[in-house]
C-alpha positions as a printed Julia matrix, in Angstrom:
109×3 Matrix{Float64}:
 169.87   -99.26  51.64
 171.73  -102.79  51.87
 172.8   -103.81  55.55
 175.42  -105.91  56.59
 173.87  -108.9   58.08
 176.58  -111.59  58.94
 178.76  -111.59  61.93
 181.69  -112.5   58.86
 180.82  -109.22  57.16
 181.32  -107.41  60.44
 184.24  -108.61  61.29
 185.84  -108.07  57.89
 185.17  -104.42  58.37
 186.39  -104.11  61.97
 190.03  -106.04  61.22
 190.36  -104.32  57.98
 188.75  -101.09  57.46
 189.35   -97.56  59.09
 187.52   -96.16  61.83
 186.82   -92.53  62.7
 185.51   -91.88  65.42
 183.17   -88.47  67.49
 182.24   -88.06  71.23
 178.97   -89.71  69.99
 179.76   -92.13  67.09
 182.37   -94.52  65.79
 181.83   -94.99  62.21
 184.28   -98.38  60.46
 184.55   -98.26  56.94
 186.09  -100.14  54.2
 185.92   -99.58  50.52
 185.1   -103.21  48.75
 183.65  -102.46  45.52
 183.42   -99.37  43.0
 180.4    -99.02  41.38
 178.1   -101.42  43.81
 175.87  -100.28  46.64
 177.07   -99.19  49.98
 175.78  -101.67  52.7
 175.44  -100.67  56.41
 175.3   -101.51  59.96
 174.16  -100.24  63.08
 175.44  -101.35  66.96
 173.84  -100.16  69.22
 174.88  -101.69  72.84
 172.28  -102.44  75.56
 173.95   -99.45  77.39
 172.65   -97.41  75.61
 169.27   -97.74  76.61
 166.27   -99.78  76.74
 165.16  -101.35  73.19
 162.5    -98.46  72.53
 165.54   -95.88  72.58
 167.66   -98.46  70.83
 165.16   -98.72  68.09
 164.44   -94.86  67.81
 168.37   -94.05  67.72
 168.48   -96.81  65.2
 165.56   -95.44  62.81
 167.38   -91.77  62.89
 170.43   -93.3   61.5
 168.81   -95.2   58.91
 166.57   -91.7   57.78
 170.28   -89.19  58.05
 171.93   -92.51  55.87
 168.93   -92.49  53.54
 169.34   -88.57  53.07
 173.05   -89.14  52.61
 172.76   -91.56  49.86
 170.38   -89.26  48.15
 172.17   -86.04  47.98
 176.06   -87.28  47.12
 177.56   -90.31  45.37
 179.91   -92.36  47.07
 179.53   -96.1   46.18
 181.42   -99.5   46.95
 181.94   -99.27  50.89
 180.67  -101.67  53.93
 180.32   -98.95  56.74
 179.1    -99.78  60.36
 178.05   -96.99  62.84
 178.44   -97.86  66.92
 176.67   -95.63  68.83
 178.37   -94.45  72.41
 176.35   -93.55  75.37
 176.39   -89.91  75.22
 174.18   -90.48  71.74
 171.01   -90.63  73.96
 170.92   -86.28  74.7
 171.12   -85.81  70.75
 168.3    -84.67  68.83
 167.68   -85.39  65.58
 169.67   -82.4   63.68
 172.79   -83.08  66.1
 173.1    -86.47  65.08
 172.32   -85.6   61.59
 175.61   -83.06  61.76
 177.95   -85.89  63.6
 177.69   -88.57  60.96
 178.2    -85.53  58.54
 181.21   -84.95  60.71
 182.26   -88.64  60.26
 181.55   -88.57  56.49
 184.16   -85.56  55.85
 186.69   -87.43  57.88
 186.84   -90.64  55.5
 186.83   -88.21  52.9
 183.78   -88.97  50.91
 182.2    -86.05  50.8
């Protein structure tokens, strides 16, 4: 899994891509390249929690994108996830199911 890294590659994706958005995520996509890996990034705010919950939140994601990327073939996007404060109460299969929800809402898969 590639991650966005640069402030510049964020802020490509927020002024140009598409966002979608659940009572628990906000997921910013745009499509830059057929054929090349996806590449990924995770906010999580400090409101969220303290950085152990931060972290934890953060290593779910990271394990339901991995799965993702296994089981279907979409390639050639930048996508960031934010997480919003009610993302704390979810469990691991809930959160799992709400970036599946964001996934069928951009239409990739």
């Amino acid at each position: 899994m590639e991650s966005l890294k640069k402030n510049k590659e964020f802020k490509k994706v927020y002024e140009n891509g598409k966002s979608y958005a659940t009572r628990n995520l906000v997921i910013y996509c745009l499509d830059y390249e057929k054929g090349k890996k996806n590449r990924y990034g995770l906010s999580v705010s400090k409101k969220i929690g303290n950085a152990v919950v931060r972290n934890k939140l953060k290593r779910r994601l990271r394990e339901i994108i991995r799965e993702f990327e296994k089981e279907k073939v979409f390639k050639g996007y930048d996508i960031i996830f934010i997480a919003r404060q009610p993302v704390v109460q979810l469990d691991y299969q809930d959160l799992k199911r709400d970036v599946k929800k964001l996934y069928k809402k951009m239409n990739i898969i």
